[in-house]
N, CA, C and O atoms as a Maestro MAE file, in Angstrom:
{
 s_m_m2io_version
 :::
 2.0.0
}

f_m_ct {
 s_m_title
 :::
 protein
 m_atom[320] {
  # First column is atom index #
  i_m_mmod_type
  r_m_x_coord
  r_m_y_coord
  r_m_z_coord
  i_m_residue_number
  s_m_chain_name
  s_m_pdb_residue_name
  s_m_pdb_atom_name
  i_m_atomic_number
  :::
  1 25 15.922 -8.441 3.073 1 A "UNK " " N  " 7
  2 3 15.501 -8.727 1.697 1 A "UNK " " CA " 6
  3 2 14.870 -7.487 1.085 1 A "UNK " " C  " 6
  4 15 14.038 -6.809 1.687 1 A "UNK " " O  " 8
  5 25 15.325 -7.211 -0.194 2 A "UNK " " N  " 7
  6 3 14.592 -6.025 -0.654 2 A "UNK " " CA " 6
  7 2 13.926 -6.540 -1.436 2 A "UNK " " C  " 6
  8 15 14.301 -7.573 -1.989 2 A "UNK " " O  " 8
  9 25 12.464 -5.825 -1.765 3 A "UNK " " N  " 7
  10 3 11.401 -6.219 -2.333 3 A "UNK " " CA " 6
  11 2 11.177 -5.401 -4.085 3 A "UNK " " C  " 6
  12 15 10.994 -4.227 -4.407 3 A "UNK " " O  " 8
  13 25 11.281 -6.442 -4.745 4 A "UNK " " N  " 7
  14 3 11.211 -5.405 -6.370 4 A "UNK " " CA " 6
  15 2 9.639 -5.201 -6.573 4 A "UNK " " C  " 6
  16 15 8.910 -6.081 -7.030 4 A "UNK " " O  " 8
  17 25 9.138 -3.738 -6.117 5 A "UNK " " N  " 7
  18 3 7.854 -3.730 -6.738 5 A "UNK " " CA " 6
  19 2 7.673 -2.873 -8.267 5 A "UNK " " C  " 6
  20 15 8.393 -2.091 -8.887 5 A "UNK " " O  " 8
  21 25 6.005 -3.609 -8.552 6 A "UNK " " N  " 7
  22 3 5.847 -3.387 -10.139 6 A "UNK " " CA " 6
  23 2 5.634 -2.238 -10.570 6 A "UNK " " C  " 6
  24 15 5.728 -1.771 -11.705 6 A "UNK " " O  " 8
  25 25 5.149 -1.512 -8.980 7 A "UNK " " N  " 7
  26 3 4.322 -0.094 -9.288 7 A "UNK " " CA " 6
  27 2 4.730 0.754 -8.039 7 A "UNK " " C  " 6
  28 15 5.597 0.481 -7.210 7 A "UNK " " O  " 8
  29 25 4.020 1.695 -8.086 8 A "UNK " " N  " 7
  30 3 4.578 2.569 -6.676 8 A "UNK " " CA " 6
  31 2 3.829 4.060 -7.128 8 A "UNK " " C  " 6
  32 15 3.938 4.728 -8.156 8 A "UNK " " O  " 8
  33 25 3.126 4.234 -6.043 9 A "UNK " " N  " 7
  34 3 2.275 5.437 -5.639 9 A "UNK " " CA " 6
  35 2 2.373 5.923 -4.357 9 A "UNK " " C  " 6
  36 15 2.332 5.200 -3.362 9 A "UNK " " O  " 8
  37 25 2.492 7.043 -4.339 10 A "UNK " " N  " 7
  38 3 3.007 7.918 -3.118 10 A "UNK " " CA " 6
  39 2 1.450 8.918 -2.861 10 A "UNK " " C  " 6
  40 15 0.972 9.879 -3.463 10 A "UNK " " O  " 8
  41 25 0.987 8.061 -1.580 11 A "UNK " " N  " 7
  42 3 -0.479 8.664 -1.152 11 A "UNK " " CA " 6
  43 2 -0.313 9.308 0.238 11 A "UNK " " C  " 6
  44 15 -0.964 8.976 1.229 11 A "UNK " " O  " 8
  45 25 0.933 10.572 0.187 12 A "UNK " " N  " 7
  46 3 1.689 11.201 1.414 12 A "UNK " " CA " 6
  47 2 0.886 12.958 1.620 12 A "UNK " " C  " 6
  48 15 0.863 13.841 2.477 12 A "UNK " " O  " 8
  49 25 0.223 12.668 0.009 13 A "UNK " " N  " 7
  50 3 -0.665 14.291 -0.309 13 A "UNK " " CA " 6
  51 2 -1.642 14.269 -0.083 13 A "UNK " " C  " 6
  52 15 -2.107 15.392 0.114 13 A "UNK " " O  " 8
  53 25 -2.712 13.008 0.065 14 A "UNK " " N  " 7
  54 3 -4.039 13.239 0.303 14 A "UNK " " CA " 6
  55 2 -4.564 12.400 1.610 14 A "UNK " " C  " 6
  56 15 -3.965 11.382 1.956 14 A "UNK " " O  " 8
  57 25 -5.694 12.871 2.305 15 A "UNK " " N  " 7
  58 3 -6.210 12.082 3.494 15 A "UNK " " CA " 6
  59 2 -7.250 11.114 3.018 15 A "UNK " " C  " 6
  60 15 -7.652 11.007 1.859 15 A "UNK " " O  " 8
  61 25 -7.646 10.398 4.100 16 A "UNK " " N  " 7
  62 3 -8.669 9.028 4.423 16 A "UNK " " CA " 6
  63 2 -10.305 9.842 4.040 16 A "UNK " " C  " 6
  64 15 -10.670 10.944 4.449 16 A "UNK " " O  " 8
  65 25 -10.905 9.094 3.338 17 A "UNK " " N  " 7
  66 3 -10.777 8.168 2.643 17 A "UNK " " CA " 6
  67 2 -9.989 8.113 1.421 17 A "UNK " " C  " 6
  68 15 -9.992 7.087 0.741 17 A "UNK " " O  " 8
  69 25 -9.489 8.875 1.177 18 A "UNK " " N  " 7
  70 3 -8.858 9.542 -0.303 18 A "UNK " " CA " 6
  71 2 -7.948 8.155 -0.589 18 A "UNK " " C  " 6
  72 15 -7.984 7.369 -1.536 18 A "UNK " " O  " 8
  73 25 -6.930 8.187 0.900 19 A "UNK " " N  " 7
  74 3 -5.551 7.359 0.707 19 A "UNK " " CA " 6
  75 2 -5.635 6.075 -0.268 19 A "UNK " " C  " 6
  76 15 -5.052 5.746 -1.301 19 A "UNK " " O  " 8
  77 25 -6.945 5.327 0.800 20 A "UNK " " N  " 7
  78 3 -7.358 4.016 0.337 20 A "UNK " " CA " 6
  79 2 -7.497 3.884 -0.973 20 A "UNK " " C  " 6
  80 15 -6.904 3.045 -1.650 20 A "UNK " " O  " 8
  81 25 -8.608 5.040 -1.547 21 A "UNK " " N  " 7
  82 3 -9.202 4.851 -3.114 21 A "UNK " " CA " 6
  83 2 -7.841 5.411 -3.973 21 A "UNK " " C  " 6
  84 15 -7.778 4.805 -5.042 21 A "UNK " " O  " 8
  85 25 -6.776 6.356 -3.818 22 A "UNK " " N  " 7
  86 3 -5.808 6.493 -4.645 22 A "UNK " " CA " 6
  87 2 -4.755 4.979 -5.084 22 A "UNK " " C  " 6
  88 15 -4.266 4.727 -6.185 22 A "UNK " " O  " 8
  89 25 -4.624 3.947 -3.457 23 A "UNK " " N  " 7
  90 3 -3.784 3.178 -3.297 23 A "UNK " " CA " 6
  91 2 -4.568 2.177 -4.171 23 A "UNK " " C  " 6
  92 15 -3.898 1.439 -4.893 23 A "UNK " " O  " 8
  93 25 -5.807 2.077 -4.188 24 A "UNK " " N  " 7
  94 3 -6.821 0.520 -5.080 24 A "UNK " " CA " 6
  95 2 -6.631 1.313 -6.424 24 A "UNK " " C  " 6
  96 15 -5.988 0.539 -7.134 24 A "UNK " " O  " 8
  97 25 -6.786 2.074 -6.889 25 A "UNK " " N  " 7
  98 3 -6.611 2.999 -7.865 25 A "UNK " " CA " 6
  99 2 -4.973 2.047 -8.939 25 A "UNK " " C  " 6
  100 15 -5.049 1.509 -10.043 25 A "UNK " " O  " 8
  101 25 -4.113 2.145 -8.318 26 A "UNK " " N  " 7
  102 3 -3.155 1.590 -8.643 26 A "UNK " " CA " 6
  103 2 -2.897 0.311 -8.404 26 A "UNK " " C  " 6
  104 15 -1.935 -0.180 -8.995 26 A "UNK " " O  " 8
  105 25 -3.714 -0.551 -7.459 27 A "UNK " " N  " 7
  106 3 -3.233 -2.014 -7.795 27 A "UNK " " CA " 6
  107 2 -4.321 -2.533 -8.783 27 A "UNK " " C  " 6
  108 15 -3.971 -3.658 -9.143 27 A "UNK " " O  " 8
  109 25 -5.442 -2.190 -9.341 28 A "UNK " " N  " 7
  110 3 -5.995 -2.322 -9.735 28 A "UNK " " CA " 6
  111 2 -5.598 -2.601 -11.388 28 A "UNK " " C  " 6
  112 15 -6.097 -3.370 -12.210 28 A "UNK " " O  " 8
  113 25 -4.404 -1.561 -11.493 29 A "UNK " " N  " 7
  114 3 -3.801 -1.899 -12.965 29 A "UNK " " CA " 6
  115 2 -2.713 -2.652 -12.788 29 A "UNK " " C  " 6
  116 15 -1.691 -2.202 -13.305 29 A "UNK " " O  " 8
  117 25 -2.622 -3.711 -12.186 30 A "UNK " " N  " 7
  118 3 -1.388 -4.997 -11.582 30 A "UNK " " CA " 6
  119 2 -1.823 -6.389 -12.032 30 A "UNK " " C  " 6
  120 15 -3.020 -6.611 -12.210 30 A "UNK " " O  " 8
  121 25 -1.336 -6.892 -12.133 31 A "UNK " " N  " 7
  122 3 -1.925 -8.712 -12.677 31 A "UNK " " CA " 6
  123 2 -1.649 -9.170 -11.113 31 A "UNK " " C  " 6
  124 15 -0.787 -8.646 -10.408 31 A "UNK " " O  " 8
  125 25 -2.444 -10.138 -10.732 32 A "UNK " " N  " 7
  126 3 -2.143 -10.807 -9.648 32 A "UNK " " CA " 6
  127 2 -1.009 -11.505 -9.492 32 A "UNK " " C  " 6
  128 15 -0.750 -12.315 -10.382 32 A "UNK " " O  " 8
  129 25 -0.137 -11.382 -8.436 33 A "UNK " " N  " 7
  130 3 0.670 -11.589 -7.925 33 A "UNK " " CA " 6
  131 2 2.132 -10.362 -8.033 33 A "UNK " " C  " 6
  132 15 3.234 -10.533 -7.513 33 A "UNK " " O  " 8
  133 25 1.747 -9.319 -8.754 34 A "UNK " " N  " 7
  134 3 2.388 -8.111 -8.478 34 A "UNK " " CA " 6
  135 2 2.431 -7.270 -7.654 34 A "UNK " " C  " 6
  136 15 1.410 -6.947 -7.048 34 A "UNK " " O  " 8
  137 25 3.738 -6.641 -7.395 35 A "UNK " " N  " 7
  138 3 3.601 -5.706 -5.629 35 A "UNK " " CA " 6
  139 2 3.312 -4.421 -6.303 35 A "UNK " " C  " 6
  140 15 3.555 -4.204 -7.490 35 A "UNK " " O  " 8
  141 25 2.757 -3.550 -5.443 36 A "UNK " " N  " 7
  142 3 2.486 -2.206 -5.415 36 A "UNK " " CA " 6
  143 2 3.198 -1.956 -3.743 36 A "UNK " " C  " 6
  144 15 3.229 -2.554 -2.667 36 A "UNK " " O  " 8
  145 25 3.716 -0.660 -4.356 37 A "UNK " " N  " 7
  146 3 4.670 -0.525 -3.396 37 A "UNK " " CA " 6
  147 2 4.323 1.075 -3.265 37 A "UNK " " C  " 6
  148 15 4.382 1.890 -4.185 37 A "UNK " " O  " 8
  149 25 3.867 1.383 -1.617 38 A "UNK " " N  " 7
  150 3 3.046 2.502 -1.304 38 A "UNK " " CA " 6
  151 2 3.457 3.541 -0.686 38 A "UNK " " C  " 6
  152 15 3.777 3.817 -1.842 38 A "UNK " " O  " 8
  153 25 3.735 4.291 -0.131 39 A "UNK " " N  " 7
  154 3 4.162 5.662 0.233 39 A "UNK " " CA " 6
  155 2 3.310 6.386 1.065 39 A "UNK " " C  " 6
  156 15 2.865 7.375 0.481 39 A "UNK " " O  " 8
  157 25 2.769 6.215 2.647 40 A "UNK " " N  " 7
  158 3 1.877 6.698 2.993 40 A "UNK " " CA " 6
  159 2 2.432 7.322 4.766 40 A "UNK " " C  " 6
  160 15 3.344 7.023 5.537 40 A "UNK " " O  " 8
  161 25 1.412 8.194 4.775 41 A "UNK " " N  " 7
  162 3 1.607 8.675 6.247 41 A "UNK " " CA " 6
  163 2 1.316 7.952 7.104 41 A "UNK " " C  " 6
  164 15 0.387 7.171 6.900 41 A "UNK " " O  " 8
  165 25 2.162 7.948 8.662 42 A "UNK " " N  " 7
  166 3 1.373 7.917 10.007 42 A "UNK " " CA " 6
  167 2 0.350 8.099 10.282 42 A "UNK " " C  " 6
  168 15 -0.336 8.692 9.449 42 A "UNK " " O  " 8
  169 25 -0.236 7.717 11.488 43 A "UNK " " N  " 7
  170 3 -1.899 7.739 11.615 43 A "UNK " " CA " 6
  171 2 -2.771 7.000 10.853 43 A "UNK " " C  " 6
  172 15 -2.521 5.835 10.544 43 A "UNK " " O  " 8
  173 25 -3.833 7.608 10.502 44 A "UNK " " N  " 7
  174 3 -4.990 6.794 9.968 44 A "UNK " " CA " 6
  175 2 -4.694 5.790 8.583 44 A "UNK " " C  " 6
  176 15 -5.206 4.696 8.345 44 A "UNK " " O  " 8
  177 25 -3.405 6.769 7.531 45 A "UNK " " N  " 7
  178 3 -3.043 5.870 6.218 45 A "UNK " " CA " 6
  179 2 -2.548 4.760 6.710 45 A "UNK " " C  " 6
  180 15 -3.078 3.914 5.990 45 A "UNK " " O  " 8
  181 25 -1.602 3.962 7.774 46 A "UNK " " N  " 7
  182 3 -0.977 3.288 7.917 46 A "UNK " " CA " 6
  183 2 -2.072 2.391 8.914 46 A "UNK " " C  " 6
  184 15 -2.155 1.202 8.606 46 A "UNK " " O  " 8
  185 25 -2.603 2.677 9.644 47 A "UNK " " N  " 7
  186 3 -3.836 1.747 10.367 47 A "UNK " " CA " 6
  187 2 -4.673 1.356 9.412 47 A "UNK " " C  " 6
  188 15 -4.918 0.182 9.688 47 A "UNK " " O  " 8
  189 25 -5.425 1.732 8.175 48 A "UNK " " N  " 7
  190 3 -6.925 1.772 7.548 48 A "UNK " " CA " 6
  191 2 -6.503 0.938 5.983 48 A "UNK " " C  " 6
  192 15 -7.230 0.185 5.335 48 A "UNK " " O  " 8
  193 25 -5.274 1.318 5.713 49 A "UNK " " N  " 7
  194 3 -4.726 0.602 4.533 49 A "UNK " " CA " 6
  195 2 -4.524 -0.380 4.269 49 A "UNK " " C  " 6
  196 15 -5.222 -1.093 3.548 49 A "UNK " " O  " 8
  197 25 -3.658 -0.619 4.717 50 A "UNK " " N  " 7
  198 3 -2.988 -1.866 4.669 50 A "UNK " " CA " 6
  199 2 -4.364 -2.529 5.364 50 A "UNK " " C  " 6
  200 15 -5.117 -2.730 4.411 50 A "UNK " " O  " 8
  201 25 -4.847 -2.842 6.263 51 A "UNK " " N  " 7
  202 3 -6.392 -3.355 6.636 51 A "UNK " " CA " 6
  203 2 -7.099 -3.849 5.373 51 A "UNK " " C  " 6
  204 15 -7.538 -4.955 5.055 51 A "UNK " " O  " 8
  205 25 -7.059 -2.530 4.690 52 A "UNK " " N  " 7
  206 3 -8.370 -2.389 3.519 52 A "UNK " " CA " 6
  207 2 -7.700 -3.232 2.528 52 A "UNK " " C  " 6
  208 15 -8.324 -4.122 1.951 52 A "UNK " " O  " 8
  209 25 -6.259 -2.964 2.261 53 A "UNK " " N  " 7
  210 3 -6.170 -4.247 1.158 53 A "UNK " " CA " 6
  211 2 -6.351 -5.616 1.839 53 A "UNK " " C  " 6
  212 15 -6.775 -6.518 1.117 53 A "UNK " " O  " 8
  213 25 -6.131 -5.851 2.921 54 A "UNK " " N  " 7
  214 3 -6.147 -7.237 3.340 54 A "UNK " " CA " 6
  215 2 -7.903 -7.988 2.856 54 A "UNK " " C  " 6
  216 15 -8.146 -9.023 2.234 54 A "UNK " " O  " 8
  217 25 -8.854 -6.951 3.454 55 A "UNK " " N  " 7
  218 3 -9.940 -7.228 3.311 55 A "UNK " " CA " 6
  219 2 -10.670 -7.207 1.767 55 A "UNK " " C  " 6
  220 15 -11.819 -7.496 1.435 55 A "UNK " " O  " 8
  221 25 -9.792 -6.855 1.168 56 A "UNK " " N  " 7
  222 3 -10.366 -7.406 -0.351 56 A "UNK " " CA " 6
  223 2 -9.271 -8.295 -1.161 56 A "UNK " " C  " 6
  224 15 -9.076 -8.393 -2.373 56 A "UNK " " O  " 8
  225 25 -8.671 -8.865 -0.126 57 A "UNK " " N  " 7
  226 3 -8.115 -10.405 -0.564 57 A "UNK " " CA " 6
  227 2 -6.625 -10.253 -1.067 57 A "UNK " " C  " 6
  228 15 -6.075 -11.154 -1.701 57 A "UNK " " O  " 8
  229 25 -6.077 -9.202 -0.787 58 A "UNK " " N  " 7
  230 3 -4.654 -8.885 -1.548 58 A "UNK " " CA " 6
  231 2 -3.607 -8.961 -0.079 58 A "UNK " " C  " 6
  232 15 -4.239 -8.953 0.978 58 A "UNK " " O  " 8
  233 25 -2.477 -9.013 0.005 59 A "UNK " " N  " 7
  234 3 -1.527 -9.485 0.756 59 A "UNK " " CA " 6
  235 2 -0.558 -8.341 1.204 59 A "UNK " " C  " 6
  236 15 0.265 -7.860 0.425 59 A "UNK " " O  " 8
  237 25 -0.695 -7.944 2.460 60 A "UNK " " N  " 7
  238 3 0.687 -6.795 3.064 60 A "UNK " " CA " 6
  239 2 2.013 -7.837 2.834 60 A "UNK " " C  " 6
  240 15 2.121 -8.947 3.356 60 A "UNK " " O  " 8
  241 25 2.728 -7.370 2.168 61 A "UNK " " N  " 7
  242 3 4.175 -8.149 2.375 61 A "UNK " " CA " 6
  243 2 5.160 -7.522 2.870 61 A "UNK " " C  " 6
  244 15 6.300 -7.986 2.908 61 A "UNK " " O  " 8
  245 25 4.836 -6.428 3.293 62 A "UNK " " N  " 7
  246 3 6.389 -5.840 4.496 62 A "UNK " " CA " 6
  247 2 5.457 -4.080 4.374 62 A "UNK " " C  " 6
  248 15 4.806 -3.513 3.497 62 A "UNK " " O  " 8
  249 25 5.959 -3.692 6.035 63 A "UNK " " N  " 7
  250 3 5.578 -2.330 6.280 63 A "UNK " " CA " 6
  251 2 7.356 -1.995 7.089 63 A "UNK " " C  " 6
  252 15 8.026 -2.448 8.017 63 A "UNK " " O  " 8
  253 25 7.449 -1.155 6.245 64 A "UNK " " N  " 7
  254 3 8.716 -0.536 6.705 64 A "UNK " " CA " 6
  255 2 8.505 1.262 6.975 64 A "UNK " " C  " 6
  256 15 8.031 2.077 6.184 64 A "UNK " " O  " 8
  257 25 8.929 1.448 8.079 65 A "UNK " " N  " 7
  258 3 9.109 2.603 9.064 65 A "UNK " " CA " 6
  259 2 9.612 3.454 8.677 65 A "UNK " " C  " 6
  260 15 10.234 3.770 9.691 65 A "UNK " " O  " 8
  261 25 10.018 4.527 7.588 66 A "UNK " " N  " 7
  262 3 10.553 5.298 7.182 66 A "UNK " " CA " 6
  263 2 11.264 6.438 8.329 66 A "UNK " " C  " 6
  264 15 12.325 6.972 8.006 66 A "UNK " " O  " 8
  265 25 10.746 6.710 9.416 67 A "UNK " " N  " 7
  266 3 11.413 7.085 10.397 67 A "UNK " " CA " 6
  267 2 11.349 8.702 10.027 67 A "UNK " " C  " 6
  268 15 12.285 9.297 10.562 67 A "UNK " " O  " 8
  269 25 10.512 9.530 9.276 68 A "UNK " " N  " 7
  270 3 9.963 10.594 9.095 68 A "UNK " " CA " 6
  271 2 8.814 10.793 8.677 68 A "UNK " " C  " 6
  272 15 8.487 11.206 7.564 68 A "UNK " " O  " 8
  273 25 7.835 10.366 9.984 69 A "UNK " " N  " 7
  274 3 6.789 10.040 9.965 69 A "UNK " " CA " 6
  275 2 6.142 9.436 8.575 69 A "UNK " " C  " 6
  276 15 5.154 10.145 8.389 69 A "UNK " " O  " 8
  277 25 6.202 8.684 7.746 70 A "UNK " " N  " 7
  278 3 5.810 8.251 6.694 70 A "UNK " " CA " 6
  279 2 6.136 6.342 6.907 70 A "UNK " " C  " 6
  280 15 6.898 5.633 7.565 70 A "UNK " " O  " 8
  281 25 5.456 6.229 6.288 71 A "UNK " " N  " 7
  282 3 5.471 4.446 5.944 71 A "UNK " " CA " 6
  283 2 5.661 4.351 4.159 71 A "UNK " " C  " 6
  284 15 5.031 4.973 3.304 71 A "UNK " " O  " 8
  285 25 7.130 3.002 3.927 72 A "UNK " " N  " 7
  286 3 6.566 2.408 2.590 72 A "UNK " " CA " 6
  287 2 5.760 0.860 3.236 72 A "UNK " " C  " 6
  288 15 6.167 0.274 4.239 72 A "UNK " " O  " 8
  289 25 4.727 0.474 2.507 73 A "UNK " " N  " 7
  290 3 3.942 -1.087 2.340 73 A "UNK " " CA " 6
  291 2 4.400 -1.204 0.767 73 A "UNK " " C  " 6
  292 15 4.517 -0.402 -0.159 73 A "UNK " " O  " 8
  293 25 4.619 -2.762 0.957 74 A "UNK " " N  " 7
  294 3 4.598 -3.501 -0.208 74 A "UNK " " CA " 6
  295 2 3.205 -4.309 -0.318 74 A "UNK " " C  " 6
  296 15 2.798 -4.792 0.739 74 A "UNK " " O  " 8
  297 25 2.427 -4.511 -1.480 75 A "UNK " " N  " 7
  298 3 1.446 -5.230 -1.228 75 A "UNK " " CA " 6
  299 2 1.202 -6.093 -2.501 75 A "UNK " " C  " 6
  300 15 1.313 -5.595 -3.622 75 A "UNK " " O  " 8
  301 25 0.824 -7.562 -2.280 76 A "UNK " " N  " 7
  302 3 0.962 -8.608 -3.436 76 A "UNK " " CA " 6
  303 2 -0.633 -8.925 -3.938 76 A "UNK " " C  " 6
  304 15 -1.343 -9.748 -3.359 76 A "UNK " " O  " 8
  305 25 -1.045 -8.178 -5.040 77 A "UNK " " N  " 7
  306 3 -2.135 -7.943 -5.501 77 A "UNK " " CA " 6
  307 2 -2.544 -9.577 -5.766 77 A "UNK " " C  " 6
  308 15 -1.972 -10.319 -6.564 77 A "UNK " " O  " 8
  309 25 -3.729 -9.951 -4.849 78 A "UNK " " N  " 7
  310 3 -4.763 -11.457 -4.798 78 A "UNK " " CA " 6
  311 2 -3.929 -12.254 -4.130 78 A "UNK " " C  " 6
  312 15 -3.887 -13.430 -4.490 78 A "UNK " " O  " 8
  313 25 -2.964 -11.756 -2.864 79 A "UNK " " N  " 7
  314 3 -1.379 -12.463 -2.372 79 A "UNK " " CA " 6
  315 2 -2.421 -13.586 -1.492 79 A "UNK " " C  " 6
  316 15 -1.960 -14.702 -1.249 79 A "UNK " " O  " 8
  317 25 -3.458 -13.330 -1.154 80 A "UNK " " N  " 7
  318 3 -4.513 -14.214 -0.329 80 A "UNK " " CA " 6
  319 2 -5.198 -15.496 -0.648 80 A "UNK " " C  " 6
  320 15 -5.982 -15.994 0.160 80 A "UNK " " O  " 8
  :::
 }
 m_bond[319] {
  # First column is bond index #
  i_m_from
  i_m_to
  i_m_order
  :::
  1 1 2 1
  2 2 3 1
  3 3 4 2
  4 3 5 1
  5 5 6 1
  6 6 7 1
  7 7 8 2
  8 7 9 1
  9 9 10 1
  10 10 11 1
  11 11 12 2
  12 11 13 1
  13 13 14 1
  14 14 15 1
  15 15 16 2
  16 15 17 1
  17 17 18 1
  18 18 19 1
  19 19 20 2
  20 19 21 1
  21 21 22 1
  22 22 23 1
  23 23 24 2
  24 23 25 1
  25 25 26 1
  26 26 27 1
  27 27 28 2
  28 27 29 1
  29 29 30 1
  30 30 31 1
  31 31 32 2
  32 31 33 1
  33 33 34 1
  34 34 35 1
  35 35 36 2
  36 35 37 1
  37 37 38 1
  38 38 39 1
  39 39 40 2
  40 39 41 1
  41 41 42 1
  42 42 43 1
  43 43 44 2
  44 43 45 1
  45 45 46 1
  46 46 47 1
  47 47 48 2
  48 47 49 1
  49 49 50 1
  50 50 51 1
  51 51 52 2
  52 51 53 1
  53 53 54 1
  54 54 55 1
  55 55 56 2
  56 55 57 1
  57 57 58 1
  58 58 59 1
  59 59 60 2
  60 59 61 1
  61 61 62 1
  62 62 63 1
  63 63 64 2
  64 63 65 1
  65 65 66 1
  66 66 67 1
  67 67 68 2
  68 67 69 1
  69 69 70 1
  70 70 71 1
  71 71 72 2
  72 71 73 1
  73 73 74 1
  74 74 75 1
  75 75 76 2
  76 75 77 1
  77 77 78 1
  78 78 79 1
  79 79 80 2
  80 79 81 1
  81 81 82 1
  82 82 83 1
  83 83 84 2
  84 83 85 1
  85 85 86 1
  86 86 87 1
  87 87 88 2
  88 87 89 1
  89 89 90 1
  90 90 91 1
  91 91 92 2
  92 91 93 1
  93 93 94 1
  94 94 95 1
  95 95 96 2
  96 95 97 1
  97 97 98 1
  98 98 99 1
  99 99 100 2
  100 99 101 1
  101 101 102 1
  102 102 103 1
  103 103 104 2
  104 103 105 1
  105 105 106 1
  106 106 107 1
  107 107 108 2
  108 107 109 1
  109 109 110 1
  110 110 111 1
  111 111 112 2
  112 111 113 1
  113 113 114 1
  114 114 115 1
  115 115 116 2
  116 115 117 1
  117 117 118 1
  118 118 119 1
  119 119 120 2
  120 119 121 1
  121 121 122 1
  122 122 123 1
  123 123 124 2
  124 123 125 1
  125 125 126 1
  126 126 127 1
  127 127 128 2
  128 127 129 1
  129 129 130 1
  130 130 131 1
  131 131 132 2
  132 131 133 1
  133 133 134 1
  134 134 135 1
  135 135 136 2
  136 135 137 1
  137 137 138 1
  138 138 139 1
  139 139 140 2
  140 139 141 1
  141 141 142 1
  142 142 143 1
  143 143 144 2
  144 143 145 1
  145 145 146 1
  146 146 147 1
  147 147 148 2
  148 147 149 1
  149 149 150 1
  150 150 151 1
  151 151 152 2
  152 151 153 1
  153 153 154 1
  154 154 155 1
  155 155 156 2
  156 155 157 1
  157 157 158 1
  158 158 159 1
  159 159 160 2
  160 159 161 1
  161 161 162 1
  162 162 163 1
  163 163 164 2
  164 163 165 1
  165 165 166 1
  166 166 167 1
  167 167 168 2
  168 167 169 1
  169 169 170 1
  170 170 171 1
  171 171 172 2
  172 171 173 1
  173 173 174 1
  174 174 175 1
  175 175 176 2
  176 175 177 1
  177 177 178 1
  178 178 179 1
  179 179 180 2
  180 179 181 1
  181 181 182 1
  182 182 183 1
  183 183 184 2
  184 183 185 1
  185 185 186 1
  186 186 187 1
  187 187 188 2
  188 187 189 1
  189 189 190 1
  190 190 191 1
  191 191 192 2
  192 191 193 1
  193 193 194 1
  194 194 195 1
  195 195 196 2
  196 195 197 1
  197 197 198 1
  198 198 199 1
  199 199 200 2
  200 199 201 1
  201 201 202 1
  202 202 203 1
  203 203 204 2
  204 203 205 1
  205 205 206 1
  206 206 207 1
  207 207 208 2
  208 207 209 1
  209 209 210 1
  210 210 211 1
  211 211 212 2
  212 211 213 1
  213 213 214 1
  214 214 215 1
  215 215 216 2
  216 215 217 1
  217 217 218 1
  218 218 219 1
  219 219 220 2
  220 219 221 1
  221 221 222 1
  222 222 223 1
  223 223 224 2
  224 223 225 1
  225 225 226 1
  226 226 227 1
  227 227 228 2
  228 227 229 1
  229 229 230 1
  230 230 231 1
  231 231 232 2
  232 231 233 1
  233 233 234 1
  234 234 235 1
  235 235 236 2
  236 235 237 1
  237 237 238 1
  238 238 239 1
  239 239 240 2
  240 239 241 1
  241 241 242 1
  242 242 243 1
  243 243 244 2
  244 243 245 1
  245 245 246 1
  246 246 247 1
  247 247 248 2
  248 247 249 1
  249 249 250 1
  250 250 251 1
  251 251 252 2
  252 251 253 1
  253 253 254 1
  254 254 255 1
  255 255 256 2
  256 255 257 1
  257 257 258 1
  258 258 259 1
  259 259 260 2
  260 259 261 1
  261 261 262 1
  262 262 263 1
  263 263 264 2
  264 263 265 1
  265 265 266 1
  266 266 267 1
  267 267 268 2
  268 267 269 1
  269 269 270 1
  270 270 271 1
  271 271 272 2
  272 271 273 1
  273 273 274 1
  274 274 275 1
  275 275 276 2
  276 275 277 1
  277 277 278 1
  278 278 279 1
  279 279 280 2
  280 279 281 1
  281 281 282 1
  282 282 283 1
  283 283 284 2
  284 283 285 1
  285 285 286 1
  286 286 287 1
  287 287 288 2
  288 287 289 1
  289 289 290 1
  290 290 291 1
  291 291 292 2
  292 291 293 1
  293 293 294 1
  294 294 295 1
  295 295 296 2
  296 295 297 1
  297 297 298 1
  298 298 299 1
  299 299 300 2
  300 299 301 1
  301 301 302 1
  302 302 303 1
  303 303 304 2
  304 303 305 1
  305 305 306 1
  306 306 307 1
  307 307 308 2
  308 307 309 1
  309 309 310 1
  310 310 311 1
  311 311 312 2
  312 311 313 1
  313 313 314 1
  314 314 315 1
  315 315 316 2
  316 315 317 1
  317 317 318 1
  318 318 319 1
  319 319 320 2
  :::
 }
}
């Protein structure tokens, strides 16, 4: 299934804590129940992120493996 998101930010240029506050940065201008669709590195972006939206009530809806070292997340802003 491919996922139509509303928005999309690529946080592949900056590090932790940066990632997090660039990625809330952009769902922040989303109405609830819109995806933001993310662009982030291996390591700490892909462990700490997707986490951090969970914990302020918004929804991972697919982490896909880009397979050069990078991750896209889809995420459903208040999906909780």
């Amino acid at each position: 299934m491919s996922i139509k998101a509303d928005s999309f930010v690529d946080i592949t240029d900056v590090v932790c804590p940066v990632t997090f506050v660039k990625a809330k940065m952009s769902i922040e201008d989303l109405e609830d129940g819109q995806i933001l669709e993310i662009k982030m590195n291996e390591g700490e972006p892909i462990l700490n992120v997707p986490r951090s939206f969970k914990d302020e009530g918004h929804k991972v809806v697919e982490v896909n493996d880009n397979n050069d070292g990078t991750f896209t997340v889809f995420v459903e802003k208040g999906g909780l």
